[in-house]
C-alpha positions, 0 to 999 in steps of 0.5 A, a space after each residue: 476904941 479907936 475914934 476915925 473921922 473921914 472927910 468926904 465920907 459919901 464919896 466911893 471911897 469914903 464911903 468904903 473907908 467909913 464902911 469897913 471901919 465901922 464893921 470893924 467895930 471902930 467908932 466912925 463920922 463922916 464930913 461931907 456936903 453930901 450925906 448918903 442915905 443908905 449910911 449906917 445910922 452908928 456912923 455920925 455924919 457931919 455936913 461940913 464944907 472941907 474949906 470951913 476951917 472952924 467946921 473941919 476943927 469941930 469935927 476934929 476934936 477927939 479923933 485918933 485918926 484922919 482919913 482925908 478923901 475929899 477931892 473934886 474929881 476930874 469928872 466934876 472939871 471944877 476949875 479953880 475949885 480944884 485948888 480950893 478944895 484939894 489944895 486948899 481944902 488939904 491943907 485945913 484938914 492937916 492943919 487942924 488935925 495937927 491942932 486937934 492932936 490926932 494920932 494919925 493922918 491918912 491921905 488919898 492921893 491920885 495917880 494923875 500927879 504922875 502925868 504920862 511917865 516916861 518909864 513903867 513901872 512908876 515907883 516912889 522914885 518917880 518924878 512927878 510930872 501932872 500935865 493938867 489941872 487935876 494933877 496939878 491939884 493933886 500934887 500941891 494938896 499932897 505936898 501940903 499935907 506931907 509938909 504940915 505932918 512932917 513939921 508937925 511930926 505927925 505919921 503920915 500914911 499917903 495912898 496913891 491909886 491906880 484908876 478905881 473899878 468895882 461894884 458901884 463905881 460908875 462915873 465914865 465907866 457907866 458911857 463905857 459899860 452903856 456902850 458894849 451893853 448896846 453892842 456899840 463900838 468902843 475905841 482907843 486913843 492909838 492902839 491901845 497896845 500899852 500896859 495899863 493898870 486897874 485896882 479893884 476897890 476891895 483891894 485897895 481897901 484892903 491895901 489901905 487897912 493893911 498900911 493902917 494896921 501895920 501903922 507904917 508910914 509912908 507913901 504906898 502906889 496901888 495896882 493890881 499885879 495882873 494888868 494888861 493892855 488897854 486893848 486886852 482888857 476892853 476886848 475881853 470885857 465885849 467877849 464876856 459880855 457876849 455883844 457885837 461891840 469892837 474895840 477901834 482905834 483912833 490917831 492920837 493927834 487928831 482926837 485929843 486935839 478934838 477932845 481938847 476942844 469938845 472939852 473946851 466947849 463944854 461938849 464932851 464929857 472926858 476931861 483932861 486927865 482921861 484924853 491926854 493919859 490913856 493911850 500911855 503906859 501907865 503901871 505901878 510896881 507894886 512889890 513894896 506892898 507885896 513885901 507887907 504881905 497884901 494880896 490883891 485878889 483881882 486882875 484887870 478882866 476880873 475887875 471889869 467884868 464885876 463891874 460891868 456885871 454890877 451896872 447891868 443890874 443897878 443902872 436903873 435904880 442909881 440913874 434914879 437916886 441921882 447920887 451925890 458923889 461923881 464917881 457914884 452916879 451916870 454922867 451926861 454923854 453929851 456930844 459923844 450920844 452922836 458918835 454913838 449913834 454911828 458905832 
């Protein structure tokens, strides 16, 4: 029996990494600071800091395979903490599992080490380019690892994710949701007319088992092959959802230069990666993935409206529970309540 250990496993997608090893019969323990209640009583959990260097070694002696997903998440605007946890905090995972012997390292990336592209779709041959300090993070903790487990000739699989929606993801997408619910106006930075890619969490796990099955490594960029405009995809969500919510338009200078100060003052929810990205096309090409015969199973409409059909009747009970997780729990409108007041 394979024996997996997965950092930041009460996180969203630790949490979906841990689960569906362990209905696989595998043998799994989690590391976090963070242990979620509704965790399996077979998967081991391990509290543990990503920066305590002799924690992480304990937790992994006699584990086959490292699947790493602690990050801070740009939600968090954690500061200088970013690089401490996803650099720094990368760099002990894959240093101690190259210590521990394992057999494998799997690592979660993130899409905002690309910035804005300048061309769609984004490919392995892309330049990286982050423009703020979660990418920035992202990238530095990526380059770490890929160079710790190719010195160390360790396999290395690196899964870079497109902007994650499915049952239980909240996060800023709770505001959203929140907002059309009330048949609140919604709005976009520009038009909103460009090309911008989702991925479901199914199928993203579903990606990732099939890199780890096939024990290919690599570096694998995951999006649905059904995405549409940012525009579409909102509009079709308020059709769905049967409100008298409108998607508006914003100018871009004037409302990320607005953004960027609210953020400053500790006002407004959005951080960086979410003001200056998404009035960008952003999209993978997902043909690699394709070709090893991965089949995501949602588009862009689909994904949002499980989503929001999942915060509608789960809202209430996770507002309460107060999740340990960003991604798993409502966040604080803060400034933006006023601008909902007149929406």
């Amino acid at each position: 029996m394979t024996k997996h250990l997965v950092t930041g496993g009460s996180g969203f997608l630790g949490n979906l990494i841990a689960r569906r090893l362990y209905e696989r019969g595998e043998s799994v323990k989690i590391l976090d600071i963070w242990e979620d209640p509704t965790r399996p009583r077979e998967i081991e959990f391990i509290y543990c800091d990503i920066r305590d260097r002799y924690g992480v070694a304990a937790a992994m002696r006699d584990v086959d395979v490292v699947h790493h997903n602690v990050a801070l998440v740009p939600l968090t605007k954690s500061g200088s903490k970013f690089w401490e946890v996803n650099v720094e905090g990368s760099r002990i995972a894959a240093e101690e599992a190259v210590k521990a012997g394992v057999q494998s390292f799997i690592h979660m990336s993130s899409s905002a080490i690309f910035g804005v592209p300048k061309t769609c779709p984004i490919t392995n041959q892309t330049l990286t380019n982050p423009i703020e300090i979660y990418g920035k993070g992202k990238l530095a903790g990526e380059l770490a690892v890929r160079k710790i487990c190719e010195r160390a000739n360790l396999p290395l699989i690196v899964i870079r994710p497109r902007t994650i929606l499915g049952e239980g993801r909240l996060g800023i997408f709770q505001i959203l949701f929140e907002w059309i619910q009330e048949g609140r106006n919604v709005y976009v930075i520009g038009s909103g007319n460009v090309q911008f890619q989702f991925v479901h969490a199914l199928d993203l796990m579903d990606a990732y088992m099939l890199a780890l099955d096939r024990g290919k490594p690599g570096i694998y960029n995951v999006g649905t092959n059904r995405d549409s405009t940012l525009r579409q995809g909102l509009e079709n969500l308020i059709e769905y959802a049967g409100t008298d919510s409108k998607v508006k338009s914003l100018p871009a200078w004037l409302t990320i230069s607005t953004l960027r100060v609210l953020d400053w003052l500790g006002l407004s929810p959005l951080a960086p990666w979410h003001y200056l990205t998404y009035h960008k096309a952003f999209h993978f090409d997902v043909t690699p993935l394709l070709e090893l015969g991965w089949k995501p199973k949602y588009s862009n409409a689909e994904m949002f409206r499980e989503s929001y059909d999942w915060f509608r009747q789960n809202y209430d009970q996770l507002a309460a529970e107060k999740a340990g997780s960003a991604h798993r729990r409502p966040v604080k409108e803060k400034l933006l309540w006023v601008v909902k007041q007149f929406s």
